[in-house]
N, CA, C and O of each residue as an XYZ file, in Angstrom:
940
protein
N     175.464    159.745     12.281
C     175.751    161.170     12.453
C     176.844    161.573     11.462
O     177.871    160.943     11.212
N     176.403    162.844     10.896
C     177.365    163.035      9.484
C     179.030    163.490     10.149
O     179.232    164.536     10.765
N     179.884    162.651      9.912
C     181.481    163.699     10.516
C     181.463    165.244     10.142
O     180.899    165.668      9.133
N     181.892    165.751     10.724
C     182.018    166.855     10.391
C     183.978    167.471      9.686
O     185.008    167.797     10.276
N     183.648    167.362      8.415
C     185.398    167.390      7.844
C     186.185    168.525      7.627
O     186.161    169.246      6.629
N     186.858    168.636      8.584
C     188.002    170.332      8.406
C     188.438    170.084      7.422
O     189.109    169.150      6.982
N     187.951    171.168      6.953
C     188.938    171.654      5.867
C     189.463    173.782      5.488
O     188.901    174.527      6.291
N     190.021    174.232      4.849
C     190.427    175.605      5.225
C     189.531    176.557      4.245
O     189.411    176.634      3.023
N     189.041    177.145      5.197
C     188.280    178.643      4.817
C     188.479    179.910      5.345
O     188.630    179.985      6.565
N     188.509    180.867      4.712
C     188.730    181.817      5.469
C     187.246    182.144      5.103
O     186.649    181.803      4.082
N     186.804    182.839      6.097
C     185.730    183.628      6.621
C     185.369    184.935      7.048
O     184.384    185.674      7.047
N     186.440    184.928      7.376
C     186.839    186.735      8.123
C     187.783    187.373      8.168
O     188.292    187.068      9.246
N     188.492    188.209      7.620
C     189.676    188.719      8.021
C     189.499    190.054      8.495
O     189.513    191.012      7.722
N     189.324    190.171      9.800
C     189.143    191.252     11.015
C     190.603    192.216     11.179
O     191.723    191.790     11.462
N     190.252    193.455     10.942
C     190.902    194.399     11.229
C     190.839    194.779     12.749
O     189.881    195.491     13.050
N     191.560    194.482     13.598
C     191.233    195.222     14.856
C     191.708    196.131     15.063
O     192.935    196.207     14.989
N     190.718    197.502     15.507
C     191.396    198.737     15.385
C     192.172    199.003     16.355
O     192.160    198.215     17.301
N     193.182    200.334     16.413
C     193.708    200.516     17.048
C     195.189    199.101     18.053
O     196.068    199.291     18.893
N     194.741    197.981     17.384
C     195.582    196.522     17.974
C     196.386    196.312     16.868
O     197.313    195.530     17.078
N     196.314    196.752     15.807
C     197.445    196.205     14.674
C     197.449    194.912     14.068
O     198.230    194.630     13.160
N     196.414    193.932     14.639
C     196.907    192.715     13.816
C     195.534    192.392     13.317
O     194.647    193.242     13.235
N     195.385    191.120     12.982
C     193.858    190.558     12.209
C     194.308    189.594     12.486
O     195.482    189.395     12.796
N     192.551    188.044     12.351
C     192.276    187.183     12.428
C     191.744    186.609     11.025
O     191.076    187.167     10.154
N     192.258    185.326     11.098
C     191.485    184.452      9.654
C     191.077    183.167     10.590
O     191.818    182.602     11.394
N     189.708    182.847     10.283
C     189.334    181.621     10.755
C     189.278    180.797      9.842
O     189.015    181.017      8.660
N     189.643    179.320     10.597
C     189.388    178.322      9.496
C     188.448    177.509     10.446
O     188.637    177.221     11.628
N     187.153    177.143      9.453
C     186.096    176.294     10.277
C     186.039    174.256      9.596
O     186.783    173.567      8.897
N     184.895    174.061     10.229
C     184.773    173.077      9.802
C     184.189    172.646      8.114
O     184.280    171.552      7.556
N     183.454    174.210      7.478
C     182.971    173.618      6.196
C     183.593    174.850      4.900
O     183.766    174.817      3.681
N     183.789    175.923      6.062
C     184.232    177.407      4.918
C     183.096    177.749      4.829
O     183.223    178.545      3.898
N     181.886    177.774      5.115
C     180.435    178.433      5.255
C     180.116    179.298      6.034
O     180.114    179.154      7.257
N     179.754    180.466      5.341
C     179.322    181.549      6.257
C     178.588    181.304      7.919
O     178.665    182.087      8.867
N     178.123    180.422      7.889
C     177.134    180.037      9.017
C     177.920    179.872     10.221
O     177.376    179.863     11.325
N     179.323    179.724     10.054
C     180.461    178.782     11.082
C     180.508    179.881     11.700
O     180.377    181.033     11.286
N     180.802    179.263     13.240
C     181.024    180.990     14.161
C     182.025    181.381     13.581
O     182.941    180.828     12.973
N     181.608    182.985     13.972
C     182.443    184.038     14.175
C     183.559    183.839     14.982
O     183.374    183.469     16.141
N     184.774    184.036     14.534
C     185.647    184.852     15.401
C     185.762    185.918     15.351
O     186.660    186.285     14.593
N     184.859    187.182     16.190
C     184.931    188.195     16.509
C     186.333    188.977     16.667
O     186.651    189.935     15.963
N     187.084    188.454     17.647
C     188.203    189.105     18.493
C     188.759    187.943     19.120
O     188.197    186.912     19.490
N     190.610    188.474     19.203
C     191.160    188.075     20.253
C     191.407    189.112     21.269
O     191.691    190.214     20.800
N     191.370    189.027     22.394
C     191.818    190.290     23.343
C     192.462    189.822     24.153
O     192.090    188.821     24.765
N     193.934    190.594     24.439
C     194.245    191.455     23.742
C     195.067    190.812     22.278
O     195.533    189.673     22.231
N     195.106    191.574     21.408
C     196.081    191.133     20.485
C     197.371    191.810     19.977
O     198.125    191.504     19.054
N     197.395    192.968     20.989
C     198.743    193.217     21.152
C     199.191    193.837     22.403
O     198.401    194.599     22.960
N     200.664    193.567     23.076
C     201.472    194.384     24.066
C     202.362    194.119     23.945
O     202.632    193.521     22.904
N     203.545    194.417     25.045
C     204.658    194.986     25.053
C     205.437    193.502     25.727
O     204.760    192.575     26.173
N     207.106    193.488     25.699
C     207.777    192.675     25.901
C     207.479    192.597     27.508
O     207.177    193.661     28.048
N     207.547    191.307     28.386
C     207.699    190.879     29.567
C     206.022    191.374     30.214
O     205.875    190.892     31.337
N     205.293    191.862     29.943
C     203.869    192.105     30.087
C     203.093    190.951     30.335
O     203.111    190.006     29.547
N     202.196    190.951     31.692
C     201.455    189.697     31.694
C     200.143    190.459     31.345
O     199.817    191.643     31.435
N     199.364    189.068     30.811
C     197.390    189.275     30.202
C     197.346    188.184     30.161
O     198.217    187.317     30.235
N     195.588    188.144     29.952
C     194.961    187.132     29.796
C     194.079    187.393     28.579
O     193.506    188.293     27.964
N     194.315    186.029     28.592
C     193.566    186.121     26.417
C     192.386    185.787     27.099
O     192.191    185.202     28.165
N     191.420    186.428     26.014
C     190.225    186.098     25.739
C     189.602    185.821     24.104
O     190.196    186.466     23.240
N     188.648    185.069     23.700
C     188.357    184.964     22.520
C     186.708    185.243     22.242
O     185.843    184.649     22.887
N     186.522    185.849     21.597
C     185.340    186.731     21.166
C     184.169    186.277     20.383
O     183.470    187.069     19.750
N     183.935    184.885     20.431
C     183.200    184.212     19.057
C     181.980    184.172     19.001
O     181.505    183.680     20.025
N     181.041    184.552     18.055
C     179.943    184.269     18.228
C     179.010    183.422     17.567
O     179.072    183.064     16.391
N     178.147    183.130     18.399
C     177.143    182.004     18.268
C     177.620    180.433     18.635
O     176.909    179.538     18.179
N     178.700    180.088     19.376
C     179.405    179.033     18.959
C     178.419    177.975     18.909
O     178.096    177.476     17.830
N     177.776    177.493     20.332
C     177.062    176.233     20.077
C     175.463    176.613     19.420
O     174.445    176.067     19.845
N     175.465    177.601     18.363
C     173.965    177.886     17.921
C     174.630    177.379     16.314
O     173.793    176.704     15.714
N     175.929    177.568     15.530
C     176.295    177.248     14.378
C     177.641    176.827     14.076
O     178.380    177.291     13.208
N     177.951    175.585     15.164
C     179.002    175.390     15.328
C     178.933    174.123     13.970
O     179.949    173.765     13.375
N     177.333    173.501     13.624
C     177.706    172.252     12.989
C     176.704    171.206     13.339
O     176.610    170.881     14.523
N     176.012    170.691     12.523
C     174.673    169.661     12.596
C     174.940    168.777     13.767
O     174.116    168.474     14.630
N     176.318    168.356     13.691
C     176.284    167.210     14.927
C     176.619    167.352     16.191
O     176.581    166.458     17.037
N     177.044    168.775     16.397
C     176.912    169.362     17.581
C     175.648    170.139     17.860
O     175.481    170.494     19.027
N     174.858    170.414     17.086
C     173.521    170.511     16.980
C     172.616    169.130     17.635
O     171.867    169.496     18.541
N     172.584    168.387     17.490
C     172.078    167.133     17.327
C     172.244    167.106     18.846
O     171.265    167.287     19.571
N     173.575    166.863     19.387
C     174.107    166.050     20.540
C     174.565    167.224     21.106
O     175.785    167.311     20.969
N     173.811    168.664     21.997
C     175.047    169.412     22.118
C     175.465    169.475     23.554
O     175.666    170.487     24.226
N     175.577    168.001     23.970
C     176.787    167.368     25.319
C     177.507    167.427     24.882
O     178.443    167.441     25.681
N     178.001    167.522     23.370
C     179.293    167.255     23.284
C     179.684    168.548     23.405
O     180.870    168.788     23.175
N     179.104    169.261     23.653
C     180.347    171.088     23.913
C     180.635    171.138     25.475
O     181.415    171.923     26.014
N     179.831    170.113     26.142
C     180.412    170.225     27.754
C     181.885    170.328     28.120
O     182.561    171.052     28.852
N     182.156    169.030     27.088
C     183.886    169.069     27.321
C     184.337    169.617     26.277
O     185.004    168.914     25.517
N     184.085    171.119     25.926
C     184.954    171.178     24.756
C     186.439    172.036     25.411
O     186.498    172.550     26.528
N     187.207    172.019     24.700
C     188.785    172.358     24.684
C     189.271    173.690     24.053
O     189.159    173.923     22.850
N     189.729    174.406     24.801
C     190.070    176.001     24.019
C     191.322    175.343     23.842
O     191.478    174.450     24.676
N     192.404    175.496     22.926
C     193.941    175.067     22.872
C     194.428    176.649     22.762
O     193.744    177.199     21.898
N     195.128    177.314     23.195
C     195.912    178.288     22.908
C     197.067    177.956     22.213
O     197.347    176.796     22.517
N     197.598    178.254     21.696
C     199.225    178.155     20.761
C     199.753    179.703     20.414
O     199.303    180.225     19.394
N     200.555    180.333     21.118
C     201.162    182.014     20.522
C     202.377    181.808     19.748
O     203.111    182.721     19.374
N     202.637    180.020     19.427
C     203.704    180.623     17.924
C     205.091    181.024     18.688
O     205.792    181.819     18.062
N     205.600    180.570     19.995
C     206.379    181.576     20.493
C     206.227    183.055     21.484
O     206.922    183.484     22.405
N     205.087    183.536     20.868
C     205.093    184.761     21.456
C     205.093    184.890     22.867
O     205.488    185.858     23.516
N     204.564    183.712     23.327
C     204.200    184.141     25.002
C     204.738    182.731     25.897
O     204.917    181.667     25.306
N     204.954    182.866     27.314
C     204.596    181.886     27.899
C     204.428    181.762     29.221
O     205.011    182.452     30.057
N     203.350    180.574     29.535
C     203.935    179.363     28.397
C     203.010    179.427     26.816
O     201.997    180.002     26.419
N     203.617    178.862     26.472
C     203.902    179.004     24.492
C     201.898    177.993     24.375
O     201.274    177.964     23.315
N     201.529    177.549     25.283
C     200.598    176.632     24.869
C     199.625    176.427     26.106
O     199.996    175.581     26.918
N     198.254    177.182     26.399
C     197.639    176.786     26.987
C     196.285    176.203     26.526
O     195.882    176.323     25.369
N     195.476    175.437     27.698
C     194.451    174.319     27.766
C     193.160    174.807     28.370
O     193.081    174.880     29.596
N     192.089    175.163     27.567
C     190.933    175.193     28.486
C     189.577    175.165     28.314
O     189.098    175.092     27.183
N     188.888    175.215     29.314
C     187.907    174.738     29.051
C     186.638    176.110     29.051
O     185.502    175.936     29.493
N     187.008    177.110     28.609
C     186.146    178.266     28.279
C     187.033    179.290     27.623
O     188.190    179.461     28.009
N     186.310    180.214     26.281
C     187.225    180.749     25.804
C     188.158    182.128     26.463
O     188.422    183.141     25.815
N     188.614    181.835     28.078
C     189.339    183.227     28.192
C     190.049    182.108     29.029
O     189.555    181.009     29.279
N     191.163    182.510     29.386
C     192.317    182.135     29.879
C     192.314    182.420     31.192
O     192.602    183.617     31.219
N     192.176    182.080     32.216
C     191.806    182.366     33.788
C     193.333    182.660     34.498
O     193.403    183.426     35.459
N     194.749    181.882     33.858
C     195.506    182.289     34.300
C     196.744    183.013     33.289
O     197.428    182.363     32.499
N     196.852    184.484     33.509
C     197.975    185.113     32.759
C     199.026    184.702     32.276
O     199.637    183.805     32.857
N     199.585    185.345     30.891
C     200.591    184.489     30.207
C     201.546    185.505     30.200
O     201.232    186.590     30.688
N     202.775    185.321     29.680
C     203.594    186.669     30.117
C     204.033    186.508     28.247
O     204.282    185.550     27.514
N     203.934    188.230     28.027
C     204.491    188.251     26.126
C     206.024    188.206     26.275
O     206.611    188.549     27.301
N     206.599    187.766     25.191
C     207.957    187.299     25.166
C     208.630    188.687     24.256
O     208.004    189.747     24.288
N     209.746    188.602     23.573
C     210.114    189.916     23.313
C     209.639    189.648     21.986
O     209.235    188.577     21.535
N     209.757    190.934     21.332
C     208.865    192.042     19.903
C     209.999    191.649     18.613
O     209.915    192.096     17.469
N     211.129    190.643     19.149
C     212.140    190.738     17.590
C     211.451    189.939     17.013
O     212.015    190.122     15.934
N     210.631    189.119     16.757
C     209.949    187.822     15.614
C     208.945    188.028     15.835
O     208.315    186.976     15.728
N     207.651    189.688     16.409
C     206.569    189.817     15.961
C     206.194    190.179     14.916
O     207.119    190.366     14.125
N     205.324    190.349     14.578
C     204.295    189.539     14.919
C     204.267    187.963     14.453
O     204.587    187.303     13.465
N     203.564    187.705     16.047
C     203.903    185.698     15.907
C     202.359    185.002     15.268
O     201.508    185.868     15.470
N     202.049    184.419     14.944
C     201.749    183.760     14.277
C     200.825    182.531     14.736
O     201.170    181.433     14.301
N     199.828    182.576     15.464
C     198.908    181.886     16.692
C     197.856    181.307     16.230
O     197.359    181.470     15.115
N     197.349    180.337     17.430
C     195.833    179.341     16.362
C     195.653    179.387     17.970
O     196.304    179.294     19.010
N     194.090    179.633     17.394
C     192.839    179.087     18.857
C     192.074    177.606     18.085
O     191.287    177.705     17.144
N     192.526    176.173     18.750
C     191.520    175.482     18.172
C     190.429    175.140     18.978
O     190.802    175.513     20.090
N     189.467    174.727     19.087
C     188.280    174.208     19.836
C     188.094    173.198     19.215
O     187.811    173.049     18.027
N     188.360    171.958     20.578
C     187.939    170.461     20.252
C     186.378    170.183     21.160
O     186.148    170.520     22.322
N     185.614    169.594     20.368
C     184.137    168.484     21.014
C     185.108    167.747     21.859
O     186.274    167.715     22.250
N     183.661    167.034     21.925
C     184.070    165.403     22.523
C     184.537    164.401     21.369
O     185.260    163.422     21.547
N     184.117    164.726     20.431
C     184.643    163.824     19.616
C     186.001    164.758     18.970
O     185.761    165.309     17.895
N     187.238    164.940     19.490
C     188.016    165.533     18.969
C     188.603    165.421     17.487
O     189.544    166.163     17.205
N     188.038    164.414     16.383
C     188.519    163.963     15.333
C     187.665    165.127     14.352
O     188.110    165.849     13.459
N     186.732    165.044     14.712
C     185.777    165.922     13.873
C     184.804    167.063     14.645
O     183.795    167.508     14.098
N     185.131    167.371     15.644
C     184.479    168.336     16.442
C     185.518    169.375     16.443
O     185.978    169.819     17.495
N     185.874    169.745     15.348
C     187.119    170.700     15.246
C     187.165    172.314     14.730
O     187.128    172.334     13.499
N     187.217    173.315     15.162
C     188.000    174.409     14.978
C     189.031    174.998     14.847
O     189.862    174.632     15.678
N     189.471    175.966     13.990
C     190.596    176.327     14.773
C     190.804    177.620     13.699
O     190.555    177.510     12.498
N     191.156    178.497     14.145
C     191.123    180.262     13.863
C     192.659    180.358     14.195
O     193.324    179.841     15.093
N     193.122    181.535     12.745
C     194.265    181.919     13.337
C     194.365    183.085     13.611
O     193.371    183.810     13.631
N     195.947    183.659     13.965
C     195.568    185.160     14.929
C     197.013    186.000     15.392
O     197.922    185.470     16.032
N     197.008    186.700     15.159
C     198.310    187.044     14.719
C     198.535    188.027     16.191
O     197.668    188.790     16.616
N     199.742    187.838     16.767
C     200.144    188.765     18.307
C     201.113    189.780     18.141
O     202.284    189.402     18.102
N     200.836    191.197     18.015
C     201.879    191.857     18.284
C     202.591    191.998     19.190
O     201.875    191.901     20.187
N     203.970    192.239     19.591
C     204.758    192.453     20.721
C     205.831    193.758     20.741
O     206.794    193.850     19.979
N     205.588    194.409     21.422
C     206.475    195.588     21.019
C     207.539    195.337     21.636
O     207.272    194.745     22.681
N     208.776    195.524     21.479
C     210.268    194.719     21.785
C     210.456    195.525     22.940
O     210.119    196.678     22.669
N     211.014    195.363     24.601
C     211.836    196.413     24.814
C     212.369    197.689     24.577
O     213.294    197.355     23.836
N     212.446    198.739     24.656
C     213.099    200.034     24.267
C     213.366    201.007     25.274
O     212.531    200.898     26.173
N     213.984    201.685     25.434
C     214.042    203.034     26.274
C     214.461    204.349     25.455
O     215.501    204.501     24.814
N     212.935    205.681     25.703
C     212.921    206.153     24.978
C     213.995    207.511     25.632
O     214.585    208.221     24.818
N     214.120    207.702     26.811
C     215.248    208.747     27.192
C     215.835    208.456     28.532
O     215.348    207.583     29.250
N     217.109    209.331     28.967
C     217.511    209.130     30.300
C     217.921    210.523     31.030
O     218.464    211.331     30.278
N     217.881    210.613     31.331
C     218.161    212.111     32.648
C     219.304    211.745     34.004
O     219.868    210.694     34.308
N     219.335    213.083     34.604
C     219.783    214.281     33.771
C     221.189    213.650     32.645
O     221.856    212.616     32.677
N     221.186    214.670     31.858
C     222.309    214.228     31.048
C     223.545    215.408     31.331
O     224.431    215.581     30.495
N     223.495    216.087     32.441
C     224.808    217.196     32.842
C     224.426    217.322     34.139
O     223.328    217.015     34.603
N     225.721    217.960     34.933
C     225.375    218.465     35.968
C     226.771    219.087     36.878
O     227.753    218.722     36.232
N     227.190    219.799     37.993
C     228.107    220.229     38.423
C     228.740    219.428     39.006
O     228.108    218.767     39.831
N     230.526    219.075     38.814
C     231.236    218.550     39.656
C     230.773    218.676     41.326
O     230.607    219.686     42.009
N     230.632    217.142     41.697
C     230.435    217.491     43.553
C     229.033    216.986     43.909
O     228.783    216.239     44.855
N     227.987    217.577     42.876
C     226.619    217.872     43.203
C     225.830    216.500     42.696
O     226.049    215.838     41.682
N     224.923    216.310     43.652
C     223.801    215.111     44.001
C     222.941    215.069     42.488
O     222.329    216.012     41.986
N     223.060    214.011     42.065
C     221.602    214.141     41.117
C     221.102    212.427     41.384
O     221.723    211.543     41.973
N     219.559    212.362     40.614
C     219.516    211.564     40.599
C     218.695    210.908     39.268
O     217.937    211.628     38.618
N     218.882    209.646     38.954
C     219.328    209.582     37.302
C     217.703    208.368     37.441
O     217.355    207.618     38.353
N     217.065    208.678     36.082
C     215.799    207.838     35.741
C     215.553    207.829     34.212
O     216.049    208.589     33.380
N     214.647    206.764     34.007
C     214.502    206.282     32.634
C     213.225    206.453     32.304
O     212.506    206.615     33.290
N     212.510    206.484     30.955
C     211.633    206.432     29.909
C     211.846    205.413     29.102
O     212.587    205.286     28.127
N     211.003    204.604     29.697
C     210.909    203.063     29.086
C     209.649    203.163     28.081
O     208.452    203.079     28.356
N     210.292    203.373     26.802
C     208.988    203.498     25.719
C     208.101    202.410     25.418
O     206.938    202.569     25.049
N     208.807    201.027     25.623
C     207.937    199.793     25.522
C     208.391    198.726     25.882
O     209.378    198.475     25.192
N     208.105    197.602     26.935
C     208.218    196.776     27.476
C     208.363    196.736     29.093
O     208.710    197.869     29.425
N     208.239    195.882     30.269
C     208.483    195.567     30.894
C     209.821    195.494     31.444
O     210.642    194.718     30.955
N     210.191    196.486     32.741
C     211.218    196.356     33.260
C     211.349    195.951     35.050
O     211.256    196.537     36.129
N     211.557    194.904     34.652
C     211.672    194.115     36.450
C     212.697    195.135     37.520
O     213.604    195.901     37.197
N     212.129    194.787     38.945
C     212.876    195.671     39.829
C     214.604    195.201     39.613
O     215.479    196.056     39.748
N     214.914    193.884     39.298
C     216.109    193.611     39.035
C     216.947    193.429     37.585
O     217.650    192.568     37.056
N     216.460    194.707     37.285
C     216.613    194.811     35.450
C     217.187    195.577     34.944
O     217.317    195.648     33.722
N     217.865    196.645     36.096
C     218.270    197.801     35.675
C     219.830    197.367     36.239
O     220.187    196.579     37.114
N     220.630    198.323     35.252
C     222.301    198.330     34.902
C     222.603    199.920     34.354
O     222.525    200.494     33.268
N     222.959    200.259     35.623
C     223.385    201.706     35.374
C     224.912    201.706     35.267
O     225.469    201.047     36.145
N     225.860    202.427     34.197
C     227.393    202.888     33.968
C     227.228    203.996     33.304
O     226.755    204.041     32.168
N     227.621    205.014     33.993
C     227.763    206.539     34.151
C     229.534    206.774     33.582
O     230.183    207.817     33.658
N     229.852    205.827     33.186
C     231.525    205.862     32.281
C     232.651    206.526     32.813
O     233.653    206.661     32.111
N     232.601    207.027     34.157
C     233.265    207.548     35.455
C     232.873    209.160     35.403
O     233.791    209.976     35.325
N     231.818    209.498     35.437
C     231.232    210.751     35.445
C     230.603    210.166     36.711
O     229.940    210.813     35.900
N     230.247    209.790     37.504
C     229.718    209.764     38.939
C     230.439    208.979     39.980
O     231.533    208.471     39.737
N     229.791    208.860     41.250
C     230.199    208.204     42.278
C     229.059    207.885     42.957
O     228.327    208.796     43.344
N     228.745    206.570     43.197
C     229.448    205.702     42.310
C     229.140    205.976     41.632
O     228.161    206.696     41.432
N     230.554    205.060     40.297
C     230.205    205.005     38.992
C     228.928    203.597     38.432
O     228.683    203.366     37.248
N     228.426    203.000     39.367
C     227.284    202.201     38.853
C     226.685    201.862     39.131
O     227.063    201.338     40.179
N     225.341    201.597     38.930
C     223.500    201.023     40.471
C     222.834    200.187     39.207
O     222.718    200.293     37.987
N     222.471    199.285     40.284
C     221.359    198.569     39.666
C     220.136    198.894     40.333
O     219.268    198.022     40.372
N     219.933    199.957     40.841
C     218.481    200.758     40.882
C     217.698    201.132     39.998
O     218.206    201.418     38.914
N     216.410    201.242     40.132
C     215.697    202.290     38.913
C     216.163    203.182     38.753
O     216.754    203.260     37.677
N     216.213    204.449     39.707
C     216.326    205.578     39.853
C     217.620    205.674     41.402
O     217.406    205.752     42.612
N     218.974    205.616     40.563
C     219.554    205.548     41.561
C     220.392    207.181     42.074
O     220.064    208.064     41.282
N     221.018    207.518     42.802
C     221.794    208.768     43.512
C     222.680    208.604     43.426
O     223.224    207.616     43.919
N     223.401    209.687     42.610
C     224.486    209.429     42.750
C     225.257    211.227     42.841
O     224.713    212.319     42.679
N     226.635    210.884     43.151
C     227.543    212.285     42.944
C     228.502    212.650     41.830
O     229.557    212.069     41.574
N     227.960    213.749     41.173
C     229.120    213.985     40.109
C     230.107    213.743     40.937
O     230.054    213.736     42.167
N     231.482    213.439     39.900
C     232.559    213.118     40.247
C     233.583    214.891     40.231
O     233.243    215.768     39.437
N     234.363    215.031     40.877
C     235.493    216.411     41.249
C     236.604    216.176     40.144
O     237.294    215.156     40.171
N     236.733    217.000     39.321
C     237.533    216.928     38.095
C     238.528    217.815     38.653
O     238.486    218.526     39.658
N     239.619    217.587     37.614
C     240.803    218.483     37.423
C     240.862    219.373     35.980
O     241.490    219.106     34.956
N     240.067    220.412     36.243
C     240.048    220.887     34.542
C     241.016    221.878     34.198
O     241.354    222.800     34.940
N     241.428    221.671     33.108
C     242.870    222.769     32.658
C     242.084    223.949     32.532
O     240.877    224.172     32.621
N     243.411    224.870     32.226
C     242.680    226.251     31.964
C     241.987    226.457     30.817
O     242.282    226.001     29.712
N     240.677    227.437     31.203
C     239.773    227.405     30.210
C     239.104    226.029     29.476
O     238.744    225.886     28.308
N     239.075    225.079     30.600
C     237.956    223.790     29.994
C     237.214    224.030     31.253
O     237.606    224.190     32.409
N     235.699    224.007     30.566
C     234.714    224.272     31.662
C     233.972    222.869     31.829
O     233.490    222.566     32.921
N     233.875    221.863     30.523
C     233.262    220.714     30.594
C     234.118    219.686     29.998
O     234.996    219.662     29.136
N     233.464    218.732     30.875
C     234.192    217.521     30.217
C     232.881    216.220     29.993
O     231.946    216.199     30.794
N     232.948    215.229     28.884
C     231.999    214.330     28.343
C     232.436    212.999     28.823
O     233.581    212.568     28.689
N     231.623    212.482     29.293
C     231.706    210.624     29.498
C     230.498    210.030     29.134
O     229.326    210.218     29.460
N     231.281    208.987     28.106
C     230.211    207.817     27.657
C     229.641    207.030     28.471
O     230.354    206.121     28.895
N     228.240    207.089     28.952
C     227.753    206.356     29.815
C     226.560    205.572     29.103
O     226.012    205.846     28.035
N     226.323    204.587     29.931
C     224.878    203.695     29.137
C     223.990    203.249     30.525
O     224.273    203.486     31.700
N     222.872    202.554     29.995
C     221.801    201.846     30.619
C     221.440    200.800     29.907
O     221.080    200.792     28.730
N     221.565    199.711     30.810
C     221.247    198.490     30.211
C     219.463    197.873     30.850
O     219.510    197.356     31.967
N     218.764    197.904     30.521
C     217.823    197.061     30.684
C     217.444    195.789     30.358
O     217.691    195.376     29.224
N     216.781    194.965     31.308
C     216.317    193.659     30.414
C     215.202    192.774     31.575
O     215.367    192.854     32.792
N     213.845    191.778     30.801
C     213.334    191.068     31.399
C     213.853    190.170     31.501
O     215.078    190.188     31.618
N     212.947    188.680     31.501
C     213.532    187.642     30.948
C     213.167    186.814     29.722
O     213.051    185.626     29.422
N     213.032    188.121     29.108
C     213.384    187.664     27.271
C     214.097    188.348     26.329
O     214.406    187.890     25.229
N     214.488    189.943     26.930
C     215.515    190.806     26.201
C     216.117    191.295     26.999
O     215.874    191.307     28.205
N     217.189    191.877     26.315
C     217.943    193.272     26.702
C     218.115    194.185     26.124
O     217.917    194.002     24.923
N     218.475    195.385     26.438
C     218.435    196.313     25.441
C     219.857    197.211     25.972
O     220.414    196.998     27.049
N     220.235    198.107     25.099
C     221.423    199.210     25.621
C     220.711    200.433     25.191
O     220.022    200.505     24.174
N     220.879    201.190     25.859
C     221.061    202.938     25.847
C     221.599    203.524     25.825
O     221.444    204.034     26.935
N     222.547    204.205     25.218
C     223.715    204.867     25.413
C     223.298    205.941     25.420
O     222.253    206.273     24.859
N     224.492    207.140     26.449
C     223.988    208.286     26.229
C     225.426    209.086     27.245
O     226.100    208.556     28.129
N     225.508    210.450     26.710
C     226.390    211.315     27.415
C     226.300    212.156     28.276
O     225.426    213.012     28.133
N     227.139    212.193     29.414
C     227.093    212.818     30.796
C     227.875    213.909     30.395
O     228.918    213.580     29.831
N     227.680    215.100     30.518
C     228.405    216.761     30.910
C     228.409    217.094     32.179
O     227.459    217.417     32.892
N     229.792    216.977     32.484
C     230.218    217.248     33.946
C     230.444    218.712     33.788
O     231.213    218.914     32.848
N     230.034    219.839     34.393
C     230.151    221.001     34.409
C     231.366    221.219     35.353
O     231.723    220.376     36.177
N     231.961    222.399     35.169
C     233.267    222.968     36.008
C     232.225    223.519     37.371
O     231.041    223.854     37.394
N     233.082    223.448     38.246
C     231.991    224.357     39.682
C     232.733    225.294     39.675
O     233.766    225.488     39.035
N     232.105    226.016     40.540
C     233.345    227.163     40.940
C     234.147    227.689     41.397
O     233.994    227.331     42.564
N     235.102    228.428     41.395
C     236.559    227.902     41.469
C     236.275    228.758     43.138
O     237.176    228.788     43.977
């Protein structure tokens, strides 16, 4: 039975629309005939986000290769290897059909896009070999606004975020209102709080405090900064 000898071809370089990244496969001969790698799905999301990969290939055991042609028991046991390069984890899963049955969680967006290989081993893993690479976007953490940003000495508000991209756990949030409220700090989403009762001189109607929001999963953090206008009430 002839070995079958990896060596590197590219074959495809897939634009996936609307996903931002592309695939290059490398097969066993660099011949058009070698499956397709169609798709990875997904091939991109956001920091702390769980999915499940799937891989898109076609024809595998119709032009995978004469000697899996010949013998094709040997694709019974074949081997999906996942590798995300970092991007996800865990960093490396094992299986035995090309979609991933249990979710991987994406890691944060500062060193995307990472840099990934799907290989597929036979039974004879020496020469029953594939392996496609595949590139993962991750969009980092961010928060795109915060509210309210003013309000009257005394009076109830209650304060929430616009998380433009990533994953934020119920225990992720770090609110400091810079002593413009009472309290001055929650680790709620959306916590209540009371402007604070000023002493304003004559003719100051407002006064400014530096306040922030800290978010984070467990692969980033991020800061927000932003300013509170305590309004004068009335006298």
């Amino acid at each position: 039975m002839r070995s079958i000898i990896v060596c590197m071809g590219i074959l495809a370089l897939l634009l996936l629309a609307g996903c931002g990244g592309s695939i290059r496969q490398l097969t066993d001969d660099g011949k058009s005939d070698s499956p397709e790698l169609i798709a990875i799905r997904p091939s991109s999301g956001v920091s702390g986000e769980t999915v499940q990969f799937e891989a898109l290939i076609n024809d595998l055991a119709g032009t995978l290769g004469s000697s899996w042609l010949v013998d094709p028991a040997r694709l019974s046991n074949a081997q999906f290897i996942w590798n995300f390069g970092t991007g996800a984890y865990p960093n490396t899963v094992i299986t035995s059909t090309p979609e991933i049955p249990d979710a991987v969680v994406l890691r944060d967006g500062i060193r995307a896009p990472y840099s990934c290989t799907l290989t597929i081993l036979g039974n004879d893993a020496e020469n029953d070999r594939l392996v496609y690479n595949f590139e993962l976007d991750v969009a980092p953490l961010a928060v795109a606004t915060v509210g309210p940003f003013n309000g009257q000495e005394g009076a109830n508000a209650t304060f929430s975020a616009v998380i433009a991209s990533g994953v934020v756990p119920e225990d992720g949030w770090v609110w400091d209102f810079g002593g413009a409220c009472d309290p001055n700090g929650s680790n709620e989403a959306n916590p209540t709080v009371r402007f604070v009762d000023l002493e304003f001189a004559d003719g100051e109607t407002s006064r400014q405090f530096q306040a922030r929001l800290i978010v984070s999963n467990d692969f980033e953090v991020t800061t927000f900064p932003f300013t509170i206008t305590v309004q004068r009430g009335p006298n």
